[in-house]
N, C-alpha and C positions, 0 to 999 in steps of 0.2 A: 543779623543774628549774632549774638553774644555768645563765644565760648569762655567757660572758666574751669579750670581745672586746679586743684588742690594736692600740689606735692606732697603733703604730711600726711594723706587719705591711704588707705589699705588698699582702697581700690585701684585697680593700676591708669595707666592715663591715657592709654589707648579706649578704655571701655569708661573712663569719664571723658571722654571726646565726642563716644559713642552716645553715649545717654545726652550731651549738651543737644543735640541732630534728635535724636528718639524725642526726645519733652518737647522743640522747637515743633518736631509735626504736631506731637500727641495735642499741644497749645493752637496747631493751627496758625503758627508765626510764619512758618516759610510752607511755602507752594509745591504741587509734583511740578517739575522743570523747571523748579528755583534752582540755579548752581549755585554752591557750596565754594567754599575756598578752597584755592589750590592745598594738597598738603605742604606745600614745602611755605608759601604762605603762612598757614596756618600754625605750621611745625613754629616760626620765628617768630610770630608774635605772642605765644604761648610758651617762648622758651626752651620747649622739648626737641627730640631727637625727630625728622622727617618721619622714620619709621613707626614711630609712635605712634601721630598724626596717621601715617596709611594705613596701620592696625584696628582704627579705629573706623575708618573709614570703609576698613574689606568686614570687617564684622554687622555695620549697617547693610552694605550689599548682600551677607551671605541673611539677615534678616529680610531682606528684599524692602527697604527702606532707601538705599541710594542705589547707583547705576555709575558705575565707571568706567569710561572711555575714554580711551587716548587719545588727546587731543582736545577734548573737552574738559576731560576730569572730572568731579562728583558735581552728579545731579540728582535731585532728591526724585523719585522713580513715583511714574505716573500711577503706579498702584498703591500709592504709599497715601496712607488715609490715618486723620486724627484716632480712630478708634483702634488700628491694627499696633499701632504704635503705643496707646494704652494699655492693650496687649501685653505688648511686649514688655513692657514696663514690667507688669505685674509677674509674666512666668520668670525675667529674671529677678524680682523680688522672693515669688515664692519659690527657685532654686537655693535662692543664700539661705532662706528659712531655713530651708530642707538639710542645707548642710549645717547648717549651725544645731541643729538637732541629731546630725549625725547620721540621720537617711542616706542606705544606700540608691543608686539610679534605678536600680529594680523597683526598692521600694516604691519611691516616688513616681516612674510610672507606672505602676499599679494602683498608687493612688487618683491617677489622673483618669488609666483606663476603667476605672470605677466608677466615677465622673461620669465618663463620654458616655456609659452604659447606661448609665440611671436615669 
């Protein structure tokens, strides 16, 4: 699995760490109980700070896309499917939307729960 991350990007590099893992499932490149690189691994071959790297990696988990345990360390998590991960692509796509438009969170889950209702 190939990470790349772009220091000049707005985006921070914990959540370009995150989306490198997010597109690898949504692509179907790596497996659930594929392991993942250690962070600290990871942190040095991408030049960044370890805590970067595990920022990146607790935000997969808190998406329910990886699994972290000590001693193991990240494992892409048995429920973790090409389509959950397209998903997820897309609600953090259309959060950045939402802000770049200026929507408040009310807003936009109202527009969601509007959605789920119709």
């Amino acid at each position: 699995m190939l990470f790349r991350v772009d220091p000049t990007s707005t985006v921070p590099l914990g959540d370009q760490i995150a989306a490198c893992v997010r597109r690898a499932v949504a692509e179907g490149t790596v497996d659930p109980g594929e392991r993942l690189p250690a962070a600290r691994v990871l942190a040095e071959s991408l030049g960044v700070n370890v805590h970067t790297a595990l920022r990146g990696y607790q935000r997969l988990r808190e998406e329910g896309l990886i699994e972290l345990r000590r001693g193991r360390g990240a494992v892409v998590a048995v429920g973790a499917s090409p389509h959950r991960a397209r998903l997820l692509e897309r609600v953090r796509e259309m959060v950045g939307d939402a802000r770049e438009l200026g929507m408040t969170e009310d807003e936009l889950l109202a527009l969601v729960r509007t959605e789920l209702n119709s």
